[in-house]
C-alpha positions in Angstrom: 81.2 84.5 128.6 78.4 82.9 127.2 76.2 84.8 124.6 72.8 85.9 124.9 70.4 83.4 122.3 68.9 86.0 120.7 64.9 85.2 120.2 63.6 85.1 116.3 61.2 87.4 115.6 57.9 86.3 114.6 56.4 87.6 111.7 53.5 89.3 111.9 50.2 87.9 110.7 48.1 91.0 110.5 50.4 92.5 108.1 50.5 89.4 106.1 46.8 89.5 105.7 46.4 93.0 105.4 48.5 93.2 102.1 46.8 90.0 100.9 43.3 91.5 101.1 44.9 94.8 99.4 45.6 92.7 96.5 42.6 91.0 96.5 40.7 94.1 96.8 42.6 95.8 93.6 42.0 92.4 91.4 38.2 92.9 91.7 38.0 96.5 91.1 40.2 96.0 88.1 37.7 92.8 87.2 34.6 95.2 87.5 36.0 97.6 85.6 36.6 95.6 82.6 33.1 93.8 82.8 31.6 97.5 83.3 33.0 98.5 79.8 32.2 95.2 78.0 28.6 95.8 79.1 28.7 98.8 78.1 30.1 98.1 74.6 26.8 95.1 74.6 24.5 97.9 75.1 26.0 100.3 72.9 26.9 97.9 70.4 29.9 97.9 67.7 31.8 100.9 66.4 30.5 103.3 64.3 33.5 104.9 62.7 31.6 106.1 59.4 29.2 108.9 58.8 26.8 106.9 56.3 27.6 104.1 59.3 26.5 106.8 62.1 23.6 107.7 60.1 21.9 104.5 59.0 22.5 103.5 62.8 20.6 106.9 64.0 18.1 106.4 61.2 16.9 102.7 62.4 17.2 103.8 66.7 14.8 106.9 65.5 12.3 104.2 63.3 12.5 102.3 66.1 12.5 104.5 69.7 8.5 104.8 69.9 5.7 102.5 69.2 3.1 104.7 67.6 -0.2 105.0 70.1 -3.5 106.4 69.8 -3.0 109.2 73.0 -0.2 109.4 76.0 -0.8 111.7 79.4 2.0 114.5 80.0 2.4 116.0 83.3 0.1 118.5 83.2 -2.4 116.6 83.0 -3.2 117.4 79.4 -3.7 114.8 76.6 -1.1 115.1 73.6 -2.6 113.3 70.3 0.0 111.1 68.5 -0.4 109.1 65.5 -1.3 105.2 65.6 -0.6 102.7 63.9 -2.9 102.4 61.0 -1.7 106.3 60.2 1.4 105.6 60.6 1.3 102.8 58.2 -0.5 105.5 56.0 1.9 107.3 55.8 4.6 105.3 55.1 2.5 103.5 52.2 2.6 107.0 50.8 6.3 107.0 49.4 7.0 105.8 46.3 9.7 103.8 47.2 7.3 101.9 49.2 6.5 98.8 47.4 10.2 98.5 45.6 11.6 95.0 46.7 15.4 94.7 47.5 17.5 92.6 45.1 19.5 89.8 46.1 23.5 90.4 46.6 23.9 88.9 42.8 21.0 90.5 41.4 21.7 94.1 39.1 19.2 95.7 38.4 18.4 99.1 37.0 15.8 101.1 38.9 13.3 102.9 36.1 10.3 104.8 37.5 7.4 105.9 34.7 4.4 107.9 36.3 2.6 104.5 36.3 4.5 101.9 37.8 8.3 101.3 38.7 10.7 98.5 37.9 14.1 97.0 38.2 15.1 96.1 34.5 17.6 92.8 34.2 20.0 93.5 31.4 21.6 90.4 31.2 17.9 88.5 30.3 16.5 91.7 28.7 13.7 91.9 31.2 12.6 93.4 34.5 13.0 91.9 37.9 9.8 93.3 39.4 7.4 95.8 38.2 5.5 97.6 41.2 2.6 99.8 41.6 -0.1 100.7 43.3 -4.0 100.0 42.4 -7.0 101.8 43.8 -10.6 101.3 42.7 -10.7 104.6 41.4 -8.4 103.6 38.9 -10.5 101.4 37.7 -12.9 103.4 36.5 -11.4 105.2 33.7 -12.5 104.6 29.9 -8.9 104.5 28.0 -8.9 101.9 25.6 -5.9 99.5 24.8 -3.2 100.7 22.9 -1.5 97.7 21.4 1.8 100.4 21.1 4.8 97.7 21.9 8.4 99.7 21.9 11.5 99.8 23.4 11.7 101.9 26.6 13.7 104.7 26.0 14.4 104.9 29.8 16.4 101.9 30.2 20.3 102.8 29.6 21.3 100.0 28.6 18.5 99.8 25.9 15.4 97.2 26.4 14.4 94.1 24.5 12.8 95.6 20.8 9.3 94.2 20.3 11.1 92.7 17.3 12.7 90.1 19.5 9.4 88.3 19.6 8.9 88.3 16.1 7.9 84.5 15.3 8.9 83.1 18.1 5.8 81.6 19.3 5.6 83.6 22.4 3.6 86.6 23.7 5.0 90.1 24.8 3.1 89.5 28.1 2.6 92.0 30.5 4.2 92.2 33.8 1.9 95.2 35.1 -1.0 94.5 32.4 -2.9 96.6 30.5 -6.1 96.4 32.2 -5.1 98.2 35.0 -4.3 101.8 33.3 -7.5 102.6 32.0 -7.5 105.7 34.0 -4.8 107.4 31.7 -3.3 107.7 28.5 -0.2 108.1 29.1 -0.1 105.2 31.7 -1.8 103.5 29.2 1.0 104.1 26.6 3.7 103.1 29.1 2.5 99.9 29.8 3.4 98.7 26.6 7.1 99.4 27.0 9.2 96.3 26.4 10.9 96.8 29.8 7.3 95.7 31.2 6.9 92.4 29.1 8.3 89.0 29.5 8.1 85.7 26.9 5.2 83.7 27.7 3.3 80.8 26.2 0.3 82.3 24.6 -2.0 78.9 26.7 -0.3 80.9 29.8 -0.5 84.7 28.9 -4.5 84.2 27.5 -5.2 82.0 30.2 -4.4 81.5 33.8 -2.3 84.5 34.0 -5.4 86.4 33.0 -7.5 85.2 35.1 -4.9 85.9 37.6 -4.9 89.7 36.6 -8.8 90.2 36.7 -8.8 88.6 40.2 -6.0 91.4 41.5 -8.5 94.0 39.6 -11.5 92.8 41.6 -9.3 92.9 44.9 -8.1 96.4 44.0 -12.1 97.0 44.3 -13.1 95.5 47.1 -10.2 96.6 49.1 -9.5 100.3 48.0 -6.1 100.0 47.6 -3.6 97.5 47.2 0.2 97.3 46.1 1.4 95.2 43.1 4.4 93.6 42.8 5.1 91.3 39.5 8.3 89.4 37.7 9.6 86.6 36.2 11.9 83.5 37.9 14.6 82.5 35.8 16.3 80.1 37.4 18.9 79.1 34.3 19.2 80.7 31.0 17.8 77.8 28.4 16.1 79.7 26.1 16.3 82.9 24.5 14.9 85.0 21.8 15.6 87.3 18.9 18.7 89.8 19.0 19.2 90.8 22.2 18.4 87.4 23.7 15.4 87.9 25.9 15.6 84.9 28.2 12.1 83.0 28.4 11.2 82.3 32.4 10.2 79.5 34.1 8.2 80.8 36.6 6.6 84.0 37.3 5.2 85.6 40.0 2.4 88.0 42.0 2.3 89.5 45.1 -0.5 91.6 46.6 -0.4 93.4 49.5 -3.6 94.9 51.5 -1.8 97.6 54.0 -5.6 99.3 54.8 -7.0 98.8 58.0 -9.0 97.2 59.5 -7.3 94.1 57.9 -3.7 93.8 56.8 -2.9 90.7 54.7 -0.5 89.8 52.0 -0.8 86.6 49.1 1.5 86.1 46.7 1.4 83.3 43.7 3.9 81.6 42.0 3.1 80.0 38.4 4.7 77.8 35.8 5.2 79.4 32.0 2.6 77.2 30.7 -0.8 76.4 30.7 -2.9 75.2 33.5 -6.9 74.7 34.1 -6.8 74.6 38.3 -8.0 77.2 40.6 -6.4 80.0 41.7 -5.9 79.0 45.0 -3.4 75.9 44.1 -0.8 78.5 43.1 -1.0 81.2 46.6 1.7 80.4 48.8 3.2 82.8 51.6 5.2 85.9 50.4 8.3 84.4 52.6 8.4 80.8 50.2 8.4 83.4 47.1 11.1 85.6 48.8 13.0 82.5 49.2 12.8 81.1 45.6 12.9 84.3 43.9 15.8 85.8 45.7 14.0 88.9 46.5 12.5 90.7 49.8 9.2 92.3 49.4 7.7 95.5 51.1 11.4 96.1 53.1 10.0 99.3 54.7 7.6 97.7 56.6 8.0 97.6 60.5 9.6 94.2 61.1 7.0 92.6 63.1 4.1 93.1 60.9 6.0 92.2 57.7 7.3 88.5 59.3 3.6 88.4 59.8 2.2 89.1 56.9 5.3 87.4 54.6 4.9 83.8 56.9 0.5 84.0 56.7 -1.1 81.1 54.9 -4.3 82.0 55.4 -4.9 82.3 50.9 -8.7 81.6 51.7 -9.2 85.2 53.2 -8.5 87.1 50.1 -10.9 84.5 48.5 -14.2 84.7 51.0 
């Protein structure tokens, strides 16, 4: 008896399909899902595992989350005052951290506020970093005469340079914040003759370009109301050195000035060799971001970021000279 060929089944290409767009299907949810959280971690931005982390993060998105403007409409209708800029800026010129430059990651320094000006004294060459203050023509128009009172400042830790240190050395205690800009009190008067506020210099530098230097800031202070003063010394190696406690003598020192009132903000700074020098002012300004560069610090940090890369790349010296 012959047997029955039995067809082959064909397979079925619907279900073939079917399953093949099932797994297609699962791959791109799975894809989107992993693109959704990596774009979600962009946004959000790294971990924050810390509290000071958490904090400093929730600190700079506050600083940050509105652009200060003169008036904005709420629903109702009504208008709700906020405050602009140039108050804002005010207000922020108002702390007294405001004009304290940040150090560079190899620079220690030890922060020493007096009623009259701050600083950032430099153990290791016996001398302050920066010395910063503000300067309003008000101040200016005090009577106190000059003290001549050179002594240690009994502030510093560490203990500063003794005035003793200078003793025949052929340079002069000079003044980082000078004199001439604390007539207005006695007892700012007295502190700027701590040692932590001098530096060596050459008595053709300290009686003569610098000064001239220093009665030009005093005029600005004048004609502007109010500006911020920021002053060091560059030591770019350890050469020289006097007395005891090895002050180190500088190479270079350095001015900046800052105008924060409106309706004009601008910012100069100056760099100067230790010696003497009969050109004009003017050859020395150069933009606060070349000094920041050179001296390894960063000026006016707690400025909003636009306006301070504006201000610190301007080279525009001959406005503060018109």
């Amino acid at each position: 008896m012959a047997k029955t060929k039995r067809s082959k089944r064909k397979p079925q290409k619907g279900n073939k399909y079917s399953f093949l767009i099932f797994f297609l299907l699962v791959l791109a949810i799975f894809s989107l899902s992993i693109y959704t959280m990596q774009l979600v971690k962009d946004i959000e931005g790294p971990s924050i595992k810390s509290p000071e982390a958490r904090k400093e993060l929730a600190q700079q998105k506050a600083a940050v989350k509105d652009s200060p403007t003169k008036e904005k409409v709420i629903p109702a209708g009504q208008t709700e005052t906020v405050m602009d800029f140039d108050e804002f800026l005010l207000d922020l010129v108002s702390s007294p951290e405001f004009s304290h430059p940040t150090l560079s990651v190899n620079q220690e320094g030890e922060l020493i506020s007096h009623s009259a000006y701050s600083l950032a004294y430099d153990e290791e060459n016996e001398q302050a970093y920066w010395v910063s203050y503000k300067l309003t023509a008000d101040m200016l128009n005090g009577g106190v005469k000059r003290g001549n009172n050179f002594r240690e400042d009994p502030t510093v830790s560490t203990a500063s340079a003794s005035p003793l240190d200078y003793r025949l050395s052929g340079y002069d205690r000079g003044h980082l914040a000078p004199a001439g800009d604390f007539t207005y009190s006695k007892s700012a008067m007295d502190e700027s003759f701590y040692m932590s506020n001098m530096s060596p210099q050459t008595p053709a530098f300290n009686r003569g370009i610098w000064k001239k230097l220093e009665e030009q800031v005093r005029y600005w202070a004048k004609a502007n109301e109010e500006i911020f003063v920021v002053t060091g010394p560059v030591i770019k190696e350890k050469s020289l050195t006097l007395g005891q406690n090895k002050v180190t003598v500088p190479e270079y020192f350095y001015k900046v000035i800052l105008d924060i009132h409106p309706p004009e903000y601008k910012a100069i700074a100056f760099l100067m060799k230790n010696e003497k020098s009969n050109r004009p002012l003017l050859d020395f300004a150069i933009s606060v971001d070349s000094l920041e560069r050179f001296a390894g610090l960063d000026f006016f940090p707690m400025l909003p970021d636009t306006l301070e890369k504006r201000l610190e790349k301007s080279k525009n010296h001959e406005i503060w000279f018109e």
